[in-house]
N, C-alpha and C positions, 0 to 999 in steps of 0.2 A: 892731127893727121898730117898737115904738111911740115912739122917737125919730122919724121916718120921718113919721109920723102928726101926731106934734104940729108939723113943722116944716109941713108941707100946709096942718092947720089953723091956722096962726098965719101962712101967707102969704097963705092965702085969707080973710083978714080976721079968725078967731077968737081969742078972748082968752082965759085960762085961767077957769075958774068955779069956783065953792065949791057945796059939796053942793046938791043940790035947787034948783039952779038950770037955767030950761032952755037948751037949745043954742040959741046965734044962728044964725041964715039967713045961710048961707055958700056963696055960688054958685061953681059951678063953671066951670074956665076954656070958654072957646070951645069948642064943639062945631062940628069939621069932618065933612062927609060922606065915608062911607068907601063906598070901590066894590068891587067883587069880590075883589080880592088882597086890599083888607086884610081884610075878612071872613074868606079864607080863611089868613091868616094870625093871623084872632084865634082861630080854632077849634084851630087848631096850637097857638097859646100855652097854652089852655085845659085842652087833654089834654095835652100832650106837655114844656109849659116851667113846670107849675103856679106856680112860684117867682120865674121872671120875670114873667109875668102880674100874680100879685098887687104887684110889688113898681111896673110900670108903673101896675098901677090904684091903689093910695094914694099915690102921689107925682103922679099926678093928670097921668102922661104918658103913658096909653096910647091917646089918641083922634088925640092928635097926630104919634103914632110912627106908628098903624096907617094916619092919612094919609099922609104921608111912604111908605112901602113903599107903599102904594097906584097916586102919583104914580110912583115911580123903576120899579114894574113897567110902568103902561103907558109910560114913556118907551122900556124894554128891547124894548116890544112892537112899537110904534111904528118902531123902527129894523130890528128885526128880520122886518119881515113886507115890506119893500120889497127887501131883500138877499135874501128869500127867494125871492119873485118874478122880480127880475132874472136868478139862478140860473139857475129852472126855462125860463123864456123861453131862455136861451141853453144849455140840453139839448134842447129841444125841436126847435131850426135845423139 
């Protein structure tokens, strides 16, 4: 795991240090907005995947991930609620 740690901090610009010296200002990558699924799928990670959770949040890919399943559900949603419609219009004839 703290291999893990030092390859994040040494991509995101960090350099190794000698004692008592303090940390450089190390920004992190782009921050996407996340919408409803990925919320509820960070809350899932939180409780239920402790191990992946942490391992997305120090490799410093879990804002991107929880974008990603954010986009691919509402695309799921998206296709799904016109088939669903079309359905019930043609039970109702």
């Amino acid at each position: 795991m703290k291999k893990n740690f030092e390859n994040l901090y040494e991509t995101l610009g960090g350099t190794p240090r000698r004692k008592r010296q303090p940390l450089p200002d190390v920004e992190l990558p782009e921050q996407k907005p996340i919408g409803k699924y990925g919320r509820m799928h960070l809350d899932s990670l939180k409780h239920h995947r402790r191990g992946r959770y942490t391992t997305l949040l120090t490799e410093g890919k879990l804002n991107a991930r929880l974008y990603e399943i954010d986009l691919e559900a509402n695309k799921m949603l998206d296709s799904i609620i016109p088939d669903s419609l079309t359905k019930e219009a043609l039970t109702r004839i």
